[in-house]
C-alpha positions as CSV (number, residue, x, y, z in Angstrom):
1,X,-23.3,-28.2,1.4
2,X,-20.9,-30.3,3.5
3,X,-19.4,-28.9,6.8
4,X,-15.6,-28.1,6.1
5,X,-12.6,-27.4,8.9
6,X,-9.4,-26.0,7.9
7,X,-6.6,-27.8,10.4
8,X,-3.4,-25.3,11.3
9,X,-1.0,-27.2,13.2
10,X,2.5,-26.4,14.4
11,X,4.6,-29.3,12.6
12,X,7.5,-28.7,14.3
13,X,7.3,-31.3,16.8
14,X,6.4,-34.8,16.4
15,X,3.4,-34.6,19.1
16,X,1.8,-32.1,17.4
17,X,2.1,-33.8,14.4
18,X,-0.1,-37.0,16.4
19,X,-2.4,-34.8,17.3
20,X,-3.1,-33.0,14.1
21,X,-3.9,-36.9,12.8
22,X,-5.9,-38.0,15.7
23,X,-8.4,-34.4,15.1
24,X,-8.4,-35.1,11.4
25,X,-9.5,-39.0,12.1
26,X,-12.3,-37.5,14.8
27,X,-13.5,-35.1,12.2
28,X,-13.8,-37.1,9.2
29,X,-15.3,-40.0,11.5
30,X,-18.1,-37.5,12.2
31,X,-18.9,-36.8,8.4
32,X,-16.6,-33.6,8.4
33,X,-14.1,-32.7,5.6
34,X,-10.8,-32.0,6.8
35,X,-7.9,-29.8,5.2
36,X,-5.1,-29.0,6.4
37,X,-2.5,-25.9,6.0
38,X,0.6,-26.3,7.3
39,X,4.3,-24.5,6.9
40,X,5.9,-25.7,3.2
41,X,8.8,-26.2,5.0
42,X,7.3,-29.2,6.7
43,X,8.7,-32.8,6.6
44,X,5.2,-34.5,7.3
45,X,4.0,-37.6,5.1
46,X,0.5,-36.1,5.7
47,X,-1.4,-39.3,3.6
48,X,-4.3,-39.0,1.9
49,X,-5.0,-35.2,3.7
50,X,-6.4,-32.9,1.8
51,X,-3.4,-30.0,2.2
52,X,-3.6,-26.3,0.7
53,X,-1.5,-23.3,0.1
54,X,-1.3,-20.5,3.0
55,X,-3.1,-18.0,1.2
56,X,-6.1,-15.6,1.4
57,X,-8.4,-18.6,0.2
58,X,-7.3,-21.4,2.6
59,X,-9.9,-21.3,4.6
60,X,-12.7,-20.3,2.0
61,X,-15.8,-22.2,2.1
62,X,-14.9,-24.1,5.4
63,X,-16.6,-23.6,8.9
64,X,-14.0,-22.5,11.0
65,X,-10.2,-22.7,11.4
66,X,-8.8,-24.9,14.2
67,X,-5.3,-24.7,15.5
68,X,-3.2,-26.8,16.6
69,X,0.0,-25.5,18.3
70,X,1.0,-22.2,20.5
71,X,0.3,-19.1,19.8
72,X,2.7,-18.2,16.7
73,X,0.9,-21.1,15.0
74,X,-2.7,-19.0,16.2
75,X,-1.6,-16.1,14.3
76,X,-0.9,-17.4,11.5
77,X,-4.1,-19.2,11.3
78,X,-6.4,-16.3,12.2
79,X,-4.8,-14.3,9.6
80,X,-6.5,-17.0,7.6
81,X,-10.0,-17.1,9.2
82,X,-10.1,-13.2,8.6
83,X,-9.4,-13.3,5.1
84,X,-12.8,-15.0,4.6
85,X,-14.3,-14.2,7.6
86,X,-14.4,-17.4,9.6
87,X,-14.1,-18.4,13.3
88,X,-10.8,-20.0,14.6
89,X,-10.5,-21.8,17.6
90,X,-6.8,-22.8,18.9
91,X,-6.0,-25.7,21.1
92,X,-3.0,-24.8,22.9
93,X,0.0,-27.4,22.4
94,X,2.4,-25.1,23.2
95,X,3.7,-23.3,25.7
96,X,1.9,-20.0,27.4
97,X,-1.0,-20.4,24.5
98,X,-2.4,-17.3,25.9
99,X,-4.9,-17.3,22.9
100,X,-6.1,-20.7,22.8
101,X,-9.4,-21.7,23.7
102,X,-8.4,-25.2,25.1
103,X,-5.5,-26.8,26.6
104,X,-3.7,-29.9,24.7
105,X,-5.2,-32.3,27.8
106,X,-8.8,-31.0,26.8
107,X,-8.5,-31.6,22.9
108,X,-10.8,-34.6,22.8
109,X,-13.7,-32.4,24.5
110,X,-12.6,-29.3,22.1
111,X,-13.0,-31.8,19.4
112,X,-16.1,-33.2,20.6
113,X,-17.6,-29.5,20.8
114,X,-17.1,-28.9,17.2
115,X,-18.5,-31.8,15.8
116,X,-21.5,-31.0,17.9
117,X,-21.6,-27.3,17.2
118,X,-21.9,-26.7,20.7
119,X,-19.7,-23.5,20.5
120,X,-20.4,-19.7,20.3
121,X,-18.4,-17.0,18.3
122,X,-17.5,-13.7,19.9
123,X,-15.6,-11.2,18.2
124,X,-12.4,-9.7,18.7
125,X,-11.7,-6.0,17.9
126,X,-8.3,-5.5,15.3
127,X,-6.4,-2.9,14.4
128,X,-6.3,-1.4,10.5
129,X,-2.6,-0.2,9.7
130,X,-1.3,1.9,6.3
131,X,2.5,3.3,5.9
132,X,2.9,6.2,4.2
133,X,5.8,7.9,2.8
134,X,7.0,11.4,3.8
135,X,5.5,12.6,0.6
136,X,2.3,10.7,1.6
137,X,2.2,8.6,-0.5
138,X,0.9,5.3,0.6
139,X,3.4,2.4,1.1
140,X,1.2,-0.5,2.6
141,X,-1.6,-1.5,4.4
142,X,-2.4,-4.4,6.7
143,X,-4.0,-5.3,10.0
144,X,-3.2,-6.8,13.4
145,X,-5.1,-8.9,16.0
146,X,-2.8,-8.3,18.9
147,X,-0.4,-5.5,17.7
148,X,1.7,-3.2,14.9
149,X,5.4,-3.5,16.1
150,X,7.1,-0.4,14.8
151,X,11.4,-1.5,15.4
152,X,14.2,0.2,14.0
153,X,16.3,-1.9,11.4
154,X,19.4,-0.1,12.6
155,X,20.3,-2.2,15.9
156,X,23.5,0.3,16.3
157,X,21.2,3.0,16.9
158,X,17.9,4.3,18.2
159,X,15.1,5.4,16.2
160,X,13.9,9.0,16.0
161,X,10.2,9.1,16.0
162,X,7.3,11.1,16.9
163,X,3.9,9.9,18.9
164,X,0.7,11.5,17.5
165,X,-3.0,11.2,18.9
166,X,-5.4,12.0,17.2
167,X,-4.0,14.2,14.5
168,X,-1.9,16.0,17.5
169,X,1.8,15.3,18.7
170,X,2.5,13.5,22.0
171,X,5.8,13.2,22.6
172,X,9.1,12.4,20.6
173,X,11.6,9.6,21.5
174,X,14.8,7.5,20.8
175,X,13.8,4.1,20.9
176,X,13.7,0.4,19.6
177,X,10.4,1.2,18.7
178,X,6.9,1.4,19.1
179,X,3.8,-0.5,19.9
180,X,0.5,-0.1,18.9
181,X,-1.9,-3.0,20.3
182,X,-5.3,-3.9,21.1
183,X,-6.9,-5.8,24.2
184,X,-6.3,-8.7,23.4
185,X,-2.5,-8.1,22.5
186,X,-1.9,-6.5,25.7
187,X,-1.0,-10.1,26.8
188,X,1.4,-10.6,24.1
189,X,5.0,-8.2,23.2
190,X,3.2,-5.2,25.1
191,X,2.6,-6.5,28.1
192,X,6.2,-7.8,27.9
193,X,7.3,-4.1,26.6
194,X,5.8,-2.7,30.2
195,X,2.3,-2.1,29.2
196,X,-1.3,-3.0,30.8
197,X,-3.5,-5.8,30.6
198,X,-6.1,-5.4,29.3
199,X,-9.8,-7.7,29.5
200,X,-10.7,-8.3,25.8
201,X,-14.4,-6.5,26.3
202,X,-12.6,-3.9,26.4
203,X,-12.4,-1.7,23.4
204,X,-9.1,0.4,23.4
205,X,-5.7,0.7,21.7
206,X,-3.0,0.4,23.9
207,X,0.6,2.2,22.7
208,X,3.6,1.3,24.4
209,X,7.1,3.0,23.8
210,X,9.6,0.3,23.4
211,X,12.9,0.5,25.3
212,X,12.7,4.5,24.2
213,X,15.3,7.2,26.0
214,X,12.6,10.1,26.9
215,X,11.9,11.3,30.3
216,X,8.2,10.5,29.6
217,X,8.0,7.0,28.2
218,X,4.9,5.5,29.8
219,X,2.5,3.2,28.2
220,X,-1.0,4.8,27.1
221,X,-4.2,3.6,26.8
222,X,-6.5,5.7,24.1
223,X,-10.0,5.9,23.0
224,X,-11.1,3.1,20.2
225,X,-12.2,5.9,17.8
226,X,-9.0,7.9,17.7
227,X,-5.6,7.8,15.3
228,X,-2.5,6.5,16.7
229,X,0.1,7.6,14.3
230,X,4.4,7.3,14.4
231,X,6.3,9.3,12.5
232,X,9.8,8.7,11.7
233,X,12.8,11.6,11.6
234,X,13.8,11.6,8.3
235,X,17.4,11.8,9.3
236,X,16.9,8.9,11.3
237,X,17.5,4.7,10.5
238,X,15.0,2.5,8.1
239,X,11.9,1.2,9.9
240,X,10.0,-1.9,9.7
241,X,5.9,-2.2,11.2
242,X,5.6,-5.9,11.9
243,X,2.0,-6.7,12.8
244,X,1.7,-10.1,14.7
245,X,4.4,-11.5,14.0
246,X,3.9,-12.5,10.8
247,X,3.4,-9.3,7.9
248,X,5.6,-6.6,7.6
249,X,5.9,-3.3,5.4
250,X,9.3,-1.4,5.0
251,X,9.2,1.9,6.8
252,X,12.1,4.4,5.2
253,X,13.6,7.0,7.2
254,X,10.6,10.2,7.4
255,X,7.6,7.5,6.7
256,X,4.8,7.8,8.9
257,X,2.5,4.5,10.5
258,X,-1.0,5.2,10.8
259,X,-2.8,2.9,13.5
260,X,-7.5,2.4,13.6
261,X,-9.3,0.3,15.1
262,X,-10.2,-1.8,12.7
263,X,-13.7,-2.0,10.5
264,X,-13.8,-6.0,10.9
265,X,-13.6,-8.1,14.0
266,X,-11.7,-11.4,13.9
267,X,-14.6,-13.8,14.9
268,X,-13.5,-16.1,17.8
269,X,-14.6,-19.4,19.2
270,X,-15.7,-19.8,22.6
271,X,-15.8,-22.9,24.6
272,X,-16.6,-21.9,28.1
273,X,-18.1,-18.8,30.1
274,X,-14.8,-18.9,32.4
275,X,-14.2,-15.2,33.7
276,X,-10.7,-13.8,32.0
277,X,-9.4,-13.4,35.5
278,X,-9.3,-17.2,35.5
279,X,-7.5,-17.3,32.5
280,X,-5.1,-15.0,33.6
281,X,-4.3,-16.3,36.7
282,X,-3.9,-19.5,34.8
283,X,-1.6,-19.1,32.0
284,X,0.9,-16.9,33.7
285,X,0.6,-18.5,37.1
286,X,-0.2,-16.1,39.4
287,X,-0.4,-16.2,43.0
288,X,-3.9,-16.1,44.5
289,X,-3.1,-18.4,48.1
290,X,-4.9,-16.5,50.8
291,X,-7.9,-15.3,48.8
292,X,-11.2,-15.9,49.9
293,X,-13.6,-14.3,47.8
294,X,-17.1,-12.0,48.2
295,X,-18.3,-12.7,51.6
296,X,-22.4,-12.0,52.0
């Protein structure tokens, strides 16, 4: 059987666009079949590429995912990868692209890598997320690679919600809402909610009250293995859990949002060995003048 890549790219802008070309011409050049999955919305004449439907099975039967854009577009994509369990690599043509693997001025080597298989595949630890009712009865279920966003729908108001660990209450609040992430979301809306970085090894869920009116409001960091639930007042506004950005499940007023770690990793492509204090340091350009490192 053939080798197979699934293309993602941001088709917003016309660069990206280029570039999603230019990997496809590289790919097939190198004996590779190419599809691509891109936004229906999408004004792209995209020739004689093969292009499929965003759904569980776009990625089925290919070796790997690779995106093209920032990292909205890398969401998206590795919700795709997971759904047949497949590794996604992201090349990082927008902005911060905290989760890419290569910048846009490195895509030729990235590209280069794949065809060559020189690559490994690490994997990334998710979350596992069901809604339930005030009756419990189950609503939805879903997943998350960075994190499950509970917000309140009612932007008059705060929402009324309870923090449990671990079968036990924490604390109650009046908030925007409430964030439940892991490692490698702690770079992403929870790091930006207040809460910790941190390094992807790491096995943890991190929950981060967002905007909340409570005299103890600080983020938490809690064992892989236990429950983070959030219960919402039943007297209090509708609910939505938004995980990643990009699947959602209604929360009415008294439903409760059960948070695991989750059973499956998402399997994750790996270019280099650089340290993620590099990568840090790097994407949100932080200030190391004056260091000068282990002496000895």
């Amino acid at each position: 059987m053939g080798r197979r890549i699934l293309l993602v790219p941001h088709t917003g802008r016309a660069d990206n666009v280029e570039a999603m070309f230019e990997a496809a011409d590289r790919l097939r050049a190198a004996g590779i079949e190419v599809a691509v999955c891109a936004d229906e919305r999408a004004e792209v004449d995209f020739g004689d590429l093969e292009v499929v439907a965003h759904d569980e099975a776009a990625a089925a039967g290919c070796e790997m995912v690779l995106v093209l854009g920032g990292d909205g577009t890398f969401l998206r994509a590795a919700d795709l990868a997971f759904a047949v369990d497949v590794p996604v690599l992201g090349i990082n043509l927008g902005h911060v692209g905290f989760l890419a693997e290569s910048e846009a001025e490195s895509m030729d080597d990235a590209i280069e890598r794949v065809i060559s298989c020189s690559y490994r595949v690490v994997g990334r630890m998710t979350l596992s997320v069901r809604v339930l009712d005030q009756d419990g009865q189950l609503i939805g279920t879903s997943w998350a690679l960075n994190e499950a966003s509970v917000e309140n729908l009612n932007r008059s108001g705060v929402l009324d919600a309870v923090l449990e660990i671990d079968g036990r209450p924490v604390s109650s609040y009046g908030c925007d809402g409430m964030l439940i992430s892991s490692p490698t979301g702690s770079t992403a809306y929870a790091f930006s909610a207040g809460g910790p970085v941190l390094w992807p090894e790491l096995d943890a869920i991190v929950v981060v009250p967002n905007n909340a009116h409570a005299l103890f409001a600080k983020p938490l960091v809690v064992s892989p293995k236990s429950c983070v639930a959030v219960e919402s007042v039943s007297s209090t506004s509708p609910a939505i859990v938004i995980m990643d950005g990009t699947r959602d499940i209604t929360m009415p007023p008294g439903s409760r949002v059960e948070v695991v770690r989750g059973e499956r990793e998402v399997k994750w492509v790996r270019l280099d060995s650089l340290p993620f204090a590099d990568r840090l340091v790097s994407k949100f350009r932080l200030p190391v003048e004056g260091w000068r490192g282990p002496r000895g």
